[in-house]
C-alpha positions in Angstrom: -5.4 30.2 -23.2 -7.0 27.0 -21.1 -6.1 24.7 -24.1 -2.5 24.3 -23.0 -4.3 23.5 -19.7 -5.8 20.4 -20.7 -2.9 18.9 -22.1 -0.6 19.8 -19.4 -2.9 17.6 -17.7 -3.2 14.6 -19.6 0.8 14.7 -19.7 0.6 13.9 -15.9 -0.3 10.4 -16.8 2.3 10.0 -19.5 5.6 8.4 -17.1 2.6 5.7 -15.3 2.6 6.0 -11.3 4.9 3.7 -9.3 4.4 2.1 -6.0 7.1 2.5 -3.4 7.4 1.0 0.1 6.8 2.9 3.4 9.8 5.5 3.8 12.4 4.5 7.1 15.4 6.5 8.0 18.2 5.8 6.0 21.4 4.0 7.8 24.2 2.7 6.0 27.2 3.8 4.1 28.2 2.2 1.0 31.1 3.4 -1.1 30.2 2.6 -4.8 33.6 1.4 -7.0 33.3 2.9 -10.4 31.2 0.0 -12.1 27.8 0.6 -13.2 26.7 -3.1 -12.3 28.0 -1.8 -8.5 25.7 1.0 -8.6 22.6 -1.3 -9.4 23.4 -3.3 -6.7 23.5 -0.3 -4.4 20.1 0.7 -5.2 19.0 -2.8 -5.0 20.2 -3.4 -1.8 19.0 0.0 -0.2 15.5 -0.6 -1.5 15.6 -4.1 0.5 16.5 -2.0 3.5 15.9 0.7 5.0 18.0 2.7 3.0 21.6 4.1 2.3 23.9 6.5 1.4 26.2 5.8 -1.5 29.6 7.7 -2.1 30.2 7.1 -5.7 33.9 6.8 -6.7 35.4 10.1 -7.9 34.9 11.6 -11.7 33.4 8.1 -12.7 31.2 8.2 -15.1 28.8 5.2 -14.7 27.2 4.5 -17.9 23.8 2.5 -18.4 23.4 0.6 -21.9 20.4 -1.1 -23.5 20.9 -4.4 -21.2 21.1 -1.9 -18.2 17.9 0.1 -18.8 17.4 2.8 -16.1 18.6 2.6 -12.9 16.1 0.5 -10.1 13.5 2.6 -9.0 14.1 4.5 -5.8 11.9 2.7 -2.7 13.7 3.5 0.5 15.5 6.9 1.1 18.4 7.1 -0.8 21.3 10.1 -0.8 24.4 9.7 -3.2 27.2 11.9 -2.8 28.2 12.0 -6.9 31.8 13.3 -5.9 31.9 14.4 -9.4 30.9 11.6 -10.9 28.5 11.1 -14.2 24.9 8.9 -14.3 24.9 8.3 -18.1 22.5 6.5 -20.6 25.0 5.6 -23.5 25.1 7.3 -26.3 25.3 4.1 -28.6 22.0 2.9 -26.7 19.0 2.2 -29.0 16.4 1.9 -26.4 14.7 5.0 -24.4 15.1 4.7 -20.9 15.4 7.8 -18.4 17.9 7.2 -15.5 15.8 7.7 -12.3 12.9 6.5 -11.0 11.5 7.6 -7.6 8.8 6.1 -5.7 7.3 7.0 -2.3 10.3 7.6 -1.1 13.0 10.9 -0.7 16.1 11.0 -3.3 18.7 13.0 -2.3 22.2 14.2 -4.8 24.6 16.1 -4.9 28.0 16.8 -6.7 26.5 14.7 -9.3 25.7 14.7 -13.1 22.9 13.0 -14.9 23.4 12.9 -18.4 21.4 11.8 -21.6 18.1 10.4 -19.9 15.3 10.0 -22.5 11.9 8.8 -21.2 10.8 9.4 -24.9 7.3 10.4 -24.9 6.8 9.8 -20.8 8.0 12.1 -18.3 11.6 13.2 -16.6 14.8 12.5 -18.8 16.9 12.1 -16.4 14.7 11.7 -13.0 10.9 11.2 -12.9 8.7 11.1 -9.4 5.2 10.2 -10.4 4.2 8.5 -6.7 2.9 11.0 -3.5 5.7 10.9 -1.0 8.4 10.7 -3.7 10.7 14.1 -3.6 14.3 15.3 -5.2 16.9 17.7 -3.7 19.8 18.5 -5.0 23.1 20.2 -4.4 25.5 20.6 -7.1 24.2 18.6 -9.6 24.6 19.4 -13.4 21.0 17.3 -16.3 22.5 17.7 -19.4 21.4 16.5 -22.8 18.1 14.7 -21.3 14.6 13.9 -23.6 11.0 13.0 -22.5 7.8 14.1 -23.8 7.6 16.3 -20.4 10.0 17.5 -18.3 13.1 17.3 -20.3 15.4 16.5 -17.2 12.9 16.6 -14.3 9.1 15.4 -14.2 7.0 15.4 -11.1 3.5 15.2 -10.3 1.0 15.1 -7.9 2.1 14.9 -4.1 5.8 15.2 -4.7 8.2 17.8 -4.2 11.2 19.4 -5.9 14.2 21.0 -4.5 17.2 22.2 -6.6 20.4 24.0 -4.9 22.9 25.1 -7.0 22.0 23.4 -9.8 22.1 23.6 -13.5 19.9 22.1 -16.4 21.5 22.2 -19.9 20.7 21.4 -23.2 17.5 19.2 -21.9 14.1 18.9 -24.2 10.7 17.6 -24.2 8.8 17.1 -26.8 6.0 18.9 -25.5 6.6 21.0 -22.4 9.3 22.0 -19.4 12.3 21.9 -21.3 14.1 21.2 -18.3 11.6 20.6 -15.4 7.9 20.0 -15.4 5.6 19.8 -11.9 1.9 18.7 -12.3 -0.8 19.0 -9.6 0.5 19.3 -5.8 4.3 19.6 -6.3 6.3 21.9 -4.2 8.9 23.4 -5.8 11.6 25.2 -5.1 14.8 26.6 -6.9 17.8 28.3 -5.6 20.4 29.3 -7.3 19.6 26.9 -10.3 20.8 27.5 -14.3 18.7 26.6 -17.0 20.3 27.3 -20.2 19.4 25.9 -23.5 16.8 23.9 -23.1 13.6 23.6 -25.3 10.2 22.5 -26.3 8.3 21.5 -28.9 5.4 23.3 -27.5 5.4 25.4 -24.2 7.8 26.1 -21.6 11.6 26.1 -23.0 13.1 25.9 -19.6 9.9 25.2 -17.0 6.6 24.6 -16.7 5.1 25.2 -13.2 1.5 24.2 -13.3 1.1 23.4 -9.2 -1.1 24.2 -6.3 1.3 24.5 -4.3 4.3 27.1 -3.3 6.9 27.7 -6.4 9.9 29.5 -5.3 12.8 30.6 -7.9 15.2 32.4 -5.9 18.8 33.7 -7.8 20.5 31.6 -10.8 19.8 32.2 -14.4 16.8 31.4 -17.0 18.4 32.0 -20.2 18.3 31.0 -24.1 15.9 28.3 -23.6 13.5 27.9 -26.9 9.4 27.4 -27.0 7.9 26.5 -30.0 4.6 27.5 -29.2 4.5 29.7 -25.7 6.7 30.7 -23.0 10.3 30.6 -23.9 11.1 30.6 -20.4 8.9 30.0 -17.5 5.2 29.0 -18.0 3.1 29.1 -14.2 -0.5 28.0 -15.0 -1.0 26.8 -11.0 -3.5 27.6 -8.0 -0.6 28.3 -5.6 1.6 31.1 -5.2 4.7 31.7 -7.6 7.7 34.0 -6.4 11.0 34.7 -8.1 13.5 36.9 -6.5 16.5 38.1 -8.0 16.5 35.6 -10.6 17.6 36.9 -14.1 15.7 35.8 -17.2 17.0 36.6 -20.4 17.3 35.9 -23.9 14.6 33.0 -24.0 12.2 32.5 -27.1 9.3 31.5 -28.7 9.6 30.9 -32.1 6.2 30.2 -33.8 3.8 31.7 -30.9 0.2 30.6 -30.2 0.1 33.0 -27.5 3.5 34.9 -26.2 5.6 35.4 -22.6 9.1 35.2 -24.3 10.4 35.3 -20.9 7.8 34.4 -18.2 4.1 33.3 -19.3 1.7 33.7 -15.8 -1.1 32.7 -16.4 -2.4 30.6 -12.9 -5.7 28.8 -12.6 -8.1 30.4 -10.0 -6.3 31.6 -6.7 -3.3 31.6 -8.0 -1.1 34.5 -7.7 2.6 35.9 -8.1 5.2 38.2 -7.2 8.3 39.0 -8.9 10.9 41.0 -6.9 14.4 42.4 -7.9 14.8 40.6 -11.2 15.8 41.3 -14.5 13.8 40.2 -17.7 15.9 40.9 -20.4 16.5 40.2 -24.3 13.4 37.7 -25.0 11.9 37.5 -28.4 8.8 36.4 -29.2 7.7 35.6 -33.4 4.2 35.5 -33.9 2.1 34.0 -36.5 0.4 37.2 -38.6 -2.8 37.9 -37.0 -5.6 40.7 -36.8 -6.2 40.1 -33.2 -2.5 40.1 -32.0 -3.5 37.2 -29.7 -0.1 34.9 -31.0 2.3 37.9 -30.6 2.4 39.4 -27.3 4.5 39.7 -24.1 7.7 39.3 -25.0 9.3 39.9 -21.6 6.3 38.8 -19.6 2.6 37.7 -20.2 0.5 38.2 -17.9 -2.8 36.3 -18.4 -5.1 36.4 -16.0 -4.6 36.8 -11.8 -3.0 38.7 -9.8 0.9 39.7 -10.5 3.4 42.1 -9.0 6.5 43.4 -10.7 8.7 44.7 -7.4 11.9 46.4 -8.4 12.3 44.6 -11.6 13.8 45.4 -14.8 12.0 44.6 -18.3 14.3 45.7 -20.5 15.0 44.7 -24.2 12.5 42.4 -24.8 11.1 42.3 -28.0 8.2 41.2 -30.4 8.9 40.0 -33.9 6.0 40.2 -36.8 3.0 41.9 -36.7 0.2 42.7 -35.0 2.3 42.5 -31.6 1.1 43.6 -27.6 3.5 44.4 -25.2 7.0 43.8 -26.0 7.9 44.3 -22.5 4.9 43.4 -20.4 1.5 42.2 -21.7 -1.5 41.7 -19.2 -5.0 40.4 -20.6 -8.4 39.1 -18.4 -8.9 35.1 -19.2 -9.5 32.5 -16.4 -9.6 34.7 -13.8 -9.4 38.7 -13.5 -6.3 40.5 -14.9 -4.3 42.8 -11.5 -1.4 43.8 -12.4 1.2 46.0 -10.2 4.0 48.0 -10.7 5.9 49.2 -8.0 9.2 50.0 -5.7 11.2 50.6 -9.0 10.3 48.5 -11.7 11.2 49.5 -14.7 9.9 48.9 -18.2 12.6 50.4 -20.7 13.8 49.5 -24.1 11.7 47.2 -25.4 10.4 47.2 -29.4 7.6 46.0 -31.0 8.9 46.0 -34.7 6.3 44.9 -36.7 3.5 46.7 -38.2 0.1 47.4 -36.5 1.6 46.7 -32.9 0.7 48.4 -29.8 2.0 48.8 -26.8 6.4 49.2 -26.6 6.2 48.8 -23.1 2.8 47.9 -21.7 -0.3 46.5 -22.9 -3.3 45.6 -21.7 -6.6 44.4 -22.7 -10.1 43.5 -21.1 -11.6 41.0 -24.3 -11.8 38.3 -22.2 -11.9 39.4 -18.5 -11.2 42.8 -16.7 -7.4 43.7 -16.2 -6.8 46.6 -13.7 -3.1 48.0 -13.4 -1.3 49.6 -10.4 2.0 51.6 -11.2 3.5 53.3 -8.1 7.3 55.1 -8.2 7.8 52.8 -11.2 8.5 54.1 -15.1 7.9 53.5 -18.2 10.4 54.7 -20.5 12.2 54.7 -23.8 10.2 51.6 -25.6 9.6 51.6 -29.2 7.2 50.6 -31.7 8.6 50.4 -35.3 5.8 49.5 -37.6 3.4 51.0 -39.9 -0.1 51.8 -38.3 1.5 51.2 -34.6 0.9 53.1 -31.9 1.6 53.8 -27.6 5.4 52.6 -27.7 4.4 53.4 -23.7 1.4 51.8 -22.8 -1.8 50.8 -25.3 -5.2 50.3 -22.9 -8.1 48.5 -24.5 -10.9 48.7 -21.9 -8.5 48.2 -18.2 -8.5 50.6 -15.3 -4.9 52.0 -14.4 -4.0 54.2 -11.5 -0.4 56.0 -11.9 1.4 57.1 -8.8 4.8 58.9 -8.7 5.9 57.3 -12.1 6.6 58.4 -15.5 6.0 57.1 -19.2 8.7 58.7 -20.9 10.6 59.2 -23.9 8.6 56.2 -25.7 9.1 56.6 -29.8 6.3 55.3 -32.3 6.2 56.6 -35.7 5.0 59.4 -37.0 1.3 58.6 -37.4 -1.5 60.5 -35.5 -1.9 57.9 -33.1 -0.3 59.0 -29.3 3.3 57.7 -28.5 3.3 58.0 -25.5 -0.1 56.7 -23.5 -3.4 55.5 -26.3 -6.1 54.4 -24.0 -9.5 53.2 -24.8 -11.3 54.4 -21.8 -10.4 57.7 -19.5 -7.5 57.1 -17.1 -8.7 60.1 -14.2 -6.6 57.9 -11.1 -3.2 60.0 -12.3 -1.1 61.4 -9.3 0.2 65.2 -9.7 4.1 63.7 -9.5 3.7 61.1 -12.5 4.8 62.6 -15.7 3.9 61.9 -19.3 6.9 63.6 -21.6 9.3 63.3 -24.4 7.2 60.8 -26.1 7.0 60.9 -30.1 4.8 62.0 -31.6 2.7 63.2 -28.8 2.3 62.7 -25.5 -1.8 61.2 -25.2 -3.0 63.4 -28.2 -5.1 61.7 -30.2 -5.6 59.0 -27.3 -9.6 58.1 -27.4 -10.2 58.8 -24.3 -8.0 61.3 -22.0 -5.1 60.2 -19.5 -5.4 63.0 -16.5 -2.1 65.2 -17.0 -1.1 63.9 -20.1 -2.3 66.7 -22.6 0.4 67.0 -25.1 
């Protein structure tokens, strides 16, 4: 999994660094007519200041062409109240150039859309911080239709910070990775209430790709029918920090010709990093894999987690689903790589109605395996119910162990369905799970229970 790693990293260099002044408080008001020509003078004359705040006239849309270019690069602290107004690279223009630039300095919108950005192969679409001390918050502010090579509408890399508030990015791309937002190295990041629908990538992370050392907070709003080529449809978090997402919802995100899975969320952090996912809902991801023995292209299609510590708190996989052969996990897949493998289940979470459909595939609900590093699982008052596997030769449409430790506590793994083969439906284990609970049940699973299961699962004996 460390290959997408490397390249993540050499992308960091791909928008160049910029050099911005020292950052002052910002002072003066300008009100900004509707003329794009007005607007460059703004930023000129706040970056020879200390500063400003610019009121851009209402509904405008101020539209750069090919003599424009993007906008001046931000130097002094900057806000602009958008009032509804639309940053634009023409549609007629011939030349790639994203909108925003930001140096050392803080950028600050709202009410604002930035449309039609492309940084071609560099980073940030529509707005790019690739200097320590730069950041971007935003308010209200709608990246549509965006291109770079990373970061579709929003790039930003080491010693910068991100903050999005009620915001939405639609119908972004990058050529390579973040659909809509990429943040390499020390970048803070934090999204509340933000949308990203239909965004994609040519290889990993459809909507974003989170690869920092520092906090990542998703909190709310809506990751949904973004497209990977390659991994992650959604969310890909390969950092050292800490990721949480609370009550987001992430649905119906794909990945369309996988190298390695996490239709919804991919997690797969370098060492010390770690994640908790509470009250969300993972829902409707697909991920296609290439036909493979080992399964290795075709698996998560909810959530992959690879490597480091995870925890699933009151959260819903539900629906998710692997298309092709060969396929692990269709709702949650957890495997040992750069660092150990903990997954937890607790408080609720629930792991329901998710299909493997192709032949050979293991695991409807959960799987987890140790080829590459130890994976140990936690499931406490959570369940595990009514997944499927559809294919010839599959097996465990509830959970398929090769090598992990699990302990089960007050939970169930019920009412999973794989064929009729003599291979378990409900629990198929490759080493004895003894840490079972006298409250968790293993029932109504098709064809059997754990019969058949190499080795035995403690109160499972149908």
């Amino acid at each position: 999994m460390s290959w997408w790693r490397a390249r993540a990293h050499v992308a960091a260099a791909a928008g160049g660094l910029l050099v911005g002044s020292a950052t002052l408080p910002a002072h003066a008001l300008t009100d900004v007519p509707c003329s794009t020509s007005a607007l460059v003078t703004a930023i000129g004359d706040a970056n020879s200041g200390s500063g400003d705040t610019l009121t851009l006239a209402p509904y405008c849309v101020y539209t750069l062409t090919d003599s424009d270019g993007s906008l001046p690069t931000i130097a002094q602290p900057l806000t602009i109240h958008g009032n509804h107004a639309t940053i634009r690279r023409d549609p007629a223009a011939t030349s790639s150039f994203r909108i925003l630039d930001v140096g050392a300095a803080p950028l600050t919108l709202d009410a604002l859309t930035v449309m039609n950005g492309n940084a071609d192969s560099g980073g940030g679409g529509g707005v790019f911080l690739g200097t320590a001390g730069g950041s971007l918050t935003t308010d209200g502010v709608s990246f549509q239709g965006n291109a770079a090579g990373v970061g579709g509408a929003v790039a930003a890399l080491d010693g910068t910070s991100v903050s999005l508030t009620r915001t939405a990015a639609e119908d972004n791309s990058a050529t390579s990775q973040g659909g809509a937002l990429t943040a390499l190295g020390a970048v803070a990041v934090t999204l509340d209430s933000v949308t990203m629908t239909g965004n994609r990538s040519g290889s990993l992370a459809g909507a974003a790709l989170l690869d920092t050392s520092l906090p990542a907070s998703i909190t709310g709003g809506v990751i949904g029918h973004n497209t990977a080529k390659q991994v992650g449809g959604g969310i890909v978090y390969g950092g050292s920090g800490t990721l949480s997402v609370t009550g987001t919802t992430v649905s119906d995100n794909r990945v369309t010709q996988s190298i390695e899975g996490g239709g919804g969320i991919l997690f797969a952090p370098a060492s010390g990093g770690s994640g908790t996912i509470t009250g969300a809902t993972i829902s409707g991801n697909t991920v296609t894999g290439f036909t493979t023995a080992d399964g290795f292209s075709n698996r998560g299609g909810g959530v992959f987690a690879d490597g480091g510590p995870l925890v699933l708190d009151h959260t819903k996989v539900t629906g998710n689903q692997l298309v092709g052969d060969f396929g692990q996990g269709a709702g949650v897949a957890a495997a040992g790589d750069l660092s150990a493998s903990e997954l937890t289940l607790r408080n609720g979470t629930t792991i329901s109605g998710n299909l493997a459909s192709g032949r050979s595939s293991q695991g409807g609900g959960l799987h987890t395996d140790n080829t590459l590093g130890a994976v140990s699982v936690t499931v406490t008052d959570s369940h595990i119910d009514g997944n499927k596997v559809t294919g010839t030769g599959s097996a465990a449409a509830g959970v398929f162990n090769n090598g992990g430790t699990y302990a089960f506590t007050a939970s169930t793994v019920n009412g999973n369905t794989a064929p009729d083969a003599p291979a378990p439906g409900g629990v198929s284990t490759t080493v004895a799970i003894t840490d079972v609970d006298g409250v968790t049940t293993f029932t109504g699973n098709t064809p059997t229970d754990c019969l058949r299961s190499p080795q035995p699962v403690t109160n499972c004996g149908s």
